[in-house]
C-alpha positions as CSV (number, residue, x, y, z in Angstrom):
1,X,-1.9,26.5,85.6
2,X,1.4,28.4,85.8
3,X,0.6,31.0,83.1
4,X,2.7,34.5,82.6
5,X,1.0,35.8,79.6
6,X,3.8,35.9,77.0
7,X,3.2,38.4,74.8
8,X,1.6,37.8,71.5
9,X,2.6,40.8,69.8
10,X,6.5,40.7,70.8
11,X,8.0,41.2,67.2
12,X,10.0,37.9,67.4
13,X,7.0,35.6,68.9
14,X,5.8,34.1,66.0
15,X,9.2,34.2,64.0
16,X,11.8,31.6,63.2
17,X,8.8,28.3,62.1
18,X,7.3,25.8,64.4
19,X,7.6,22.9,66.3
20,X,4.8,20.6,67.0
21,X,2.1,17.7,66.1
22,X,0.1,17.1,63.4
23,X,-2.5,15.1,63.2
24,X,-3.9,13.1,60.3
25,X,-7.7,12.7,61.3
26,X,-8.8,10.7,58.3
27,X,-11.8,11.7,56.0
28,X,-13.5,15.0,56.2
29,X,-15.5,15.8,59.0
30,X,-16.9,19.0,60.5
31,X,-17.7,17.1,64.1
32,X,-14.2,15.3,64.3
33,X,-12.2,18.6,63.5
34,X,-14.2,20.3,66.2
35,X,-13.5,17.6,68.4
36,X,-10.0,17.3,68.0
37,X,-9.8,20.7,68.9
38,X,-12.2,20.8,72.2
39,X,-9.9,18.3,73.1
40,X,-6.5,20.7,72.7
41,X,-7.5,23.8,73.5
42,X,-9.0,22.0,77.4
43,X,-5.7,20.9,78.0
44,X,-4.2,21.4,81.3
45,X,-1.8,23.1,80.1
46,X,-3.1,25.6,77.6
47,X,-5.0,28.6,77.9
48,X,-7.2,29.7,75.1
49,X,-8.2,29.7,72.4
50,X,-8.3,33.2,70.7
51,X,-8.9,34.3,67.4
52,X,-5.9,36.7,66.6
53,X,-2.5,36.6,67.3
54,X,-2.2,40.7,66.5
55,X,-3.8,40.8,70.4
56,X,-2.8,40.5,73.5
57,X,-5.0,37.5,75.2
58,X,-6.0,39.8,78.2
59,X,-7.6,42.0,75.5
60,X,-9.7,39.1,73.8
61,X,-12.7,37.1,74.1
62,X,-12.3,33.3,73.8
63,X,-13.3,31.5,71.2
64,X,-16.1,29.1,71.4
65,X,-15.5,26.2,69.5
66,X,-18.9,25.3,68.9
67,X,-19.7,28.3,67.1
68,X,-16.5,29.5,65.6
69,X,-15.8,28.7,62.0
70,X,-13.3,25.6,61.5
71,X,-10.6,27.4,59.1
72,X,-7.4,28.7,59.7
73,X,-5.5,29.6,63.0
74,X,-6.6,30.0,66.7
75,X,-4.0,31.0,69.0
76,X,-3.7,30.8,73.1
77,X,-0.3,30.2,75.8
78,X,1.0,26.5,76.5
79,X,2.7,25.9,79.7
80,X,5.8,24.1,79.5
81,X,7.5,21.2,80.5
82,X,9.7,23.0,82.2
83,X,7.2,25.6,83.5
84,X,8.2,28.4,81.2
85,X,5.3,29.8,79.0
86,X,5.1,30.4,75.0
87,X,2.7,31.2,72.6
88,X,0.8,28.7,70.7
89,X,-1.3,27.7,67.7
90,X,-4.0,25.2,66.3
91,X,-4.3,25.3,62.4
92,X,-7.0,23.5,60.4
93,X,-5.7,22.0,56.6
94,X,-8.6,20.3,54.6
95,X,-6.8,19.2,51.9
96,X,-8.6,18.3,48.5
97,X,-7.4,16.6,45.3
98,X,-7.0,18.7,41.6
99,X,-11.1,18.4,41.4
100,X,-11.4,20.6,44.6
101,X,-13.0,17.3,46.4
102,X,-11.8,17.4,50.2
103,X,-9.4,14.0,50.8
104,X,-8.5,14.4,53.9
105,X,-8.7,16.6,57.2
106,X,-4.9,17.6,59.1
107,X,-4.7,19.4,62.4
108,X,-2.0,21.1,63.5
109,X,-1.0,22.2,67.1
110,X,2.2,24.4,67.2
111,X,4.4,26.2,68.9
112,X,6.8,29.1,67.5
113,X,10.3,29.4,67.7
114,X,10.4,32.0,68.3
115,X,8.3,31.9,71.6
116,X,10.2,28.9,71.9
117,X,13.2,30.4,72.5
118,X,12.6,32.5,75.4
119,X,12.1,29.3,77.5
120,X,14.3,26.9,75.9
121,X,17.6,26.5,74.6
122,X,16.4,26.3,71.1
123,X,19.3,28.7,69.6
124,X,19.3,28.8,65.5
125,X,17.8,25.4,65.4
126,X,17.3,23.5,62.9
127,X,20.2,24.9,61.2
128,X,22.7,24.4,63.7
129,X,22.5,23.1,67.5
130,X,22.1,19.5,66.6
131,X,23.7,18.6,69.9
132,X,21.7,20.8,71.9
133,X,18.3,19.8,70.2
134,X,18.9,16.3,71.6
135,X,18.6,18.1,75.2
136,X,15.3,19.9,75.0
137,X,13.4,17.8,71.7
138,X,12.7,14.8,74.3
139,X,11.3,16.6,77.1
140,X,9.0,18.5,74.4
141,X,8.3,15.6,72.2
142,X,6.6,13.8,75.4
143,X,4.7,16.4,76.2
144,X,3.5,17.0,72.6
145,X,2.7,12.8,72.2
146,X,0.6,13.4,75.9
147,X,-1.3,16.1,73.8
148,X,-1.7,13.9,70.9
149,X,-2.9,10.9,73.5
150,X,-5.3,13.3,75.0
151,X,-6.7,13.7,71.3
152,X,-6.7,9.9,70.7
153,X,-8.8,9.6,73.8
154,X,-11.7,11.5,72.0
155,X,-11.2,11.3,68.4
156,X,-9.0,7.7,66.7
157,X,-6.7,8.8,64.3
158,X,-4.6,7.2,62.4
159,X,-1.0,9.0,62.7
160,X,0.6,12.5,64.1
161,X,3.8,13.8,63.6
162,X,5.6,15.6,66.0
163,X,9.2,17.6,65.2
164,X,10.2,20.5,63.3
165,X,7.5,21.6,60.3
166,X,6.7,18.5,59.8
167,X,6.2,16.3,56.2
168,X,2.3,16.5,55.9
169,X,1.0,16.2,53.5
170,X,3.7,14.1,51.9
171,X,3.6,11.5,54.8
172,X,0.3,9.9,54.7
173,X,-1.0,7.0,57.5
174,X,-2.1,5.2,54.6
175,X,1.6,4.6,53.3
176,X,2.9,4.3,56.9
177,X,0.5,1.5,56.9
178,X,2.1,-0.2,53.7
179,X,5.6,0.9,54.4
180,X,6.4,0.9,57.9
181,X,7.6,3.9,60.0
182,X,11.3,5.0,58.3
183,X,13.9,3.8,60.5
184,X,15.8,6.8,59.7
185,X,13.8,9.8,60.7
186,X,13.9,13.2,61.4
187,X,10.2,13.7,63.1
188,X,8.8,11.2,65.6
189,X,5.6,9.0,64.5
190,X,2.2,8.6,66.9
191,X,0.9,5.6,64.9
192,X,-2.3,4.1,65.8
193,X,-1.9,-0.1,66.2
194,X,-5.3,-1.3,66.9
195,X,-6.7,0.5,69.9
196,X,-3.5,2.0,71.1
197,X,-0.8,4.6,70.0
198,X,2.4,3.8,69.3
199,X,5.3,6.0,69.9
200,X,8.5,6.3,67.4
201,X,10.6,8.8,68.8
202,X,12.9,10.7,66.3
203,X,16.2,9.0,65.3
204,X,18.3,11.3,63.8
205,X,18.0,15.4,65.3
206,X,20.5,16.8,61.9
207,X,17.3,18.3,59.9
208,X,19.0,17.6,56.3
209,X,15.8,16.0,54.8
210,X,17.4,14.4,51.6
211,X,14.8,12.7,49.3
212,X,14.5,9.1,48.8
213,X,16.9,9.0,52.3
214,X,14.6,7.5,55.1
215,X,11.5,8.5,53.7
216,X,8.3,6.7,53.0
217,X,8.9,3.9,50.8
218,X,12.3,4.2,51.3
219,X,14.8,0.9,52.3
220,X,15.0,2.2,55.3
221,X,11.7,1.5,55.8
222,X,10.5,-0.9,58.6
223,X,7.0,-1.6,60.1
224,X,8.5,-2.0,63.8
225,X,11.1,0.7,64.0
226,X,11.8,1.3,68.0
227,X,8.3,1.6,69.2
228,X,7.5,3.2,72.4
229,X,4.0,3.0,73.8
């Protein structure tokens, strides 16, 4: 793997939010989470995974998944599609309703603007640079929606979003089901359709997310919104 260890502790690494894919893994479930993440973190083209970001990797030992605890972050260096590095993230979100019972479990794999930045053209995105996102989102989007494939492969799961902080947990597979995939949409949708994933690649790259306006539920709505498999 093409790896120069970006620096984790570069004050602007971690800075400026995330882009990446979330995955909605379904009920709770210690062995899924874990996984989910075995399969991430043995990527091709990521090296880690390491327990703090406050660090430099050459200085840690790696975590082993099997033993390490399932909450919060773990952190490691992605190659890019265009063979530049950046630092990256996995984060665990087991949400649970106003009784404290666990719903559902939500993984996260990210990567920081900030690190971002230093290999793409990212600029002040997403509040400006609309034009320019439309150059690099693509390239990175694919590579995120072979990542979530890789995932699928091991572990079926109903949706992942992929874009800019995406709209877990207010997007939920299980309205996506009812509603169709929004034909107006600011994040692309990896939708499971029977034993295969479905790929709905973001429509609009202008990150005004107004509510009611090509949301879930929304008359935009449509169950067969520009699929790409």
């Amino acid at each position: 793997m093409n790896s120069t260890l970006q620096s984790f502790t570069a004050e602007d690494t971690w800075h400026g939010g995330h882009y990446g894919i979330e995955f909605e893994l379904g009920a709770p479930s210690d062995d899924r989470v874990r996984v989910a993440l075995q399969a991430i973190w043995s990527h091709p083209s990521l090296e880690g995974c390491y327990i703090s970001r406050d660090v430099e990797p050459c200085k840690q030992v790696r975590v082993d998944l099997l033993e390490n605890a399932l909450e919060g972050h773990l952190y490691g260096i992605a190659t890019l599609p265009n063979g530049g590095s950046a630092a990256c993230g996995t984060y665990i979100c087991r949400l649970q309703d106003q009784k404290g019972q666990p719903l559902r479990d939500l993984l996260s794999f990210y990567v920081p603007l900030g690190a971002l930045s230093k290999t793409y053209p990212v600029g002040p995105y997403p509040f400006s640079d609309v034009d320019r996102a439309a150059a690099w989102r693509p390239e990175l989007d694919r590579w995120m929606v072979n990542l979530g494939r890789r995932v699928f492969g091991e572990v079926r799961f109903p949706l992942a979003l992929v874009g800019f902080e995406v709209d877990f947990p207010k997007v939920t597979a299980e309205a996506v089901q009812r509603d169709g995939v929004p034909a107006k949409r600011y994040d692309g949708f990896l939708r499971q359709v029977g034993d295969r994933l479905e790929w709905y690649p973001p429509t609009d790259f202008e990150l005004i997310r107004v509510t009611g306006i090509g949301g879930i539920g929304s008359p935009d709505a449509t169950p067969s919104s520009n699929p790409k498999t």
